[in-house]
C-alpha positions in Angstrom: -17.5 15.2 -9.3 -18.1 11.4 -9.0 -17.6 8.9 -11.8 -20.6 7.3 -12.1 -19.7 4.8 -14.7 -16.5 3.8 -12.9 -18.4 3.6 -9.4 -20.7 1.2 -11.0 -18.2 -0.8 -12.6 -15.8 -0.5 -9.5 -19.4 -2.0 -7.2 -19.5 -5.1 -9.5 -16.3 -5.7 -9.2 -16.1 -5.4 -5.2 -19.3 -7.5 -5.0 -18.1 -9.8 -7.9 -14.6 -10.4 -6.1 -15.8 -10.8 -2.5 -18.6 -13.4 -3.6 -16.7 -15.4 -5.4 -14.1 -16.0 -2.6 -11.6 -13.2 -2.5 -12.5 -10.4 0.2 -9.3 -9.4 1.4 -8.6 -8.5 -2.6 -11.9 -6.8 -2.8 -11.2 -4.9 0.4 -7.9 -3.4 -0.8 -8.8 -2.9 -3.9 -12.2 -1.1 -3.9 -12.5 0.0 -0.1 -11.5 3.6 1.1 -10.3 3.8 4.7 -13.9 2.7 6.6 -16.2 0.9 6.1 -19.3 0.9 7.2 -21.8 -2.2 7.6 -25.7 -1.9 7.7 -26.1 -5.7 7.1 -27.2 -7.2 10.9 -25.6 -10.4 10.1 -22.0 -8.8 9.1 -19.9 -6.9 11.8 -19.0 -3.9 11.0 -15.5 -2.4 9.0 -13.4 -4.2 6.8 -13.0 -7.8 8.9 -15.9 -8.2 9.8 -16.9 -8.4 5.8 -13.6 -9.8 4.8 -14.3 -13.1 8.3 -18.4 -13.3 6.6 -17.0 -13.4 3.0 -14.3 -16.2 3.8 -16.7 -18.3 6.0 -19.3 -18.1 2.6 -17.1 -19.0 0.1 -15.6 -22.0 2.4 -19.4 -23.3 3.5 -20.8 -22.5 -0.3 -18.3 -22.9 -3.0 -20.6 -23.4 -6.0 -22.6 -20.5 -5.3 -23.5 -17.9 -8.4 -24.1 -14.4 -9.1 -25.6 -12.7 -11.9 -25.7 -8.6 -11.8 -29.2 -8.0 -13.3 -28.9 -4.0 -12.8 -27.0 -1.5 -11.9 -28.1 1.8 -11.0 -25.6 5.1 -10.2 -26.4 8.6 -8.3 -24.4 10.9 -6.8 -22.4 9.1 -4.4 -24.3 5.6 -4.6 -24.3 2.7 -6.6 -27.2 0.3 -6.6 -27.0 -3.1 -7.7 -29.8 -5.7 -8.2 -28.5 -9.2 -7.8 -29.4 -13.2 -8.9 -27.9 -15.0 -6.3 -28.1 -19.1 -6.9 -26.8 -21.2 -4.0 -26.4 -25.0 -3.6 -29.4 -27.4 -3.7 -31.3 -24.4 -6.4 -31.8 -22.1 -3.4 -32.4 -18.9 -4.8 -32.1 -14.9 -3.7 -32.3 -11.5 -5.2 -30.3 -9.1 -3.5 -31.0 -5.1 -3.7 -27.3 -3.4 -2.8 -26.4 -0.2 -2.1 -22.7 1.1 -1.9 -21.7 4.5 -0.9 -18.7 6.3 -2.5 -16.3 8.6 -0.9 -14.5 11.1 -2.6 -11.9 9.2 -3.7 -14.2 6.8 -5.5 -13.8 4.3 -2.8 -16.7 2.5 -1.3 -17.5 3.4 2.1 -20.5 2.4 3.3 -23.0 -0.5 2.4 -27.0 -1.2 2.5 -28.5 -4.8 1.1 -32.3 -6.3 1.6 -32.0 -9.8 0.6 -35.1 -12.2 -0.6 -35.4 -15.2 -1.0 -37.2 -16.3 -4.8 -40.2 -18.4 -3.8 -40.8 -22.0 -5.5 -44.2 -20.8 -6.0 -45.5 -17.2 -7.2 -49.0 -15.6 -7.0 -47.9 -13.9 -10.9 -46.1 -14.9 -14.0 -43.4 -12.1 -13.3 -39.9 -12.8 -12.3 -38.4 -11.1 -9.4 -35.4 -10.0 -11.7 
């Protein structure tokens, strides 16, 4: 049976430790033996995230991440992200992270939108 509060805590901290510059950490720590990449702009398995992560955190050093929610089932974690990049450019990132059965992720899903300067409601997108 999955652990659903560690999978969620384990997703943060594998997002959480790749953004902020360390992906080979992230990869070894969190990362079963595959990994599989829906993301068009990341090749796919463990380099190809570990070569996007490094080129990110070289190119966009002072970039932020808040973890506005977090959302477990089964084998899948979801996280809803604030992402804040240089010059106030703004994103909010829907994740998903499959677990295998050794509670290592295996497999991940993101849509990515940028927050617009102007918004047709009062709402936030987070």
């Amino acid at each position: 049976m999955m652990n659903l509060n560690l999978n969620k805590q384990n997703a943060i901290s594998f997002y959480k430790t790749a953004y902020l510059g360390n992906p080979q950490e992230a990869m070894k720590k969190y990362v079963g033996d595959q990994y599989i990449q829906h993301n068009p702009q990341v090749a796919d398995g463990k380099e190809g995230f570990i070569e996007y992560f490094e080129r990110m955190q070289k190119d966009y050093p002072d970039k932020s991440i808040e973890f506005v929610r977090v959302i477990a089932e089964d084998d899948l974690v979801a996280l809803h992200t604030h992402q804040i990049w240089p010059g106030n450019d703004q994103y909010i990132t829907m994740d998903f992270f499959r677990f295998d059965e050794k509670g290592k992720i295996c497999e991940h899903w993101d849509a990515i939108q940028q927050i617009p300067k102007e918004s047709a409601n009062a709402n936030t997108m987070f």
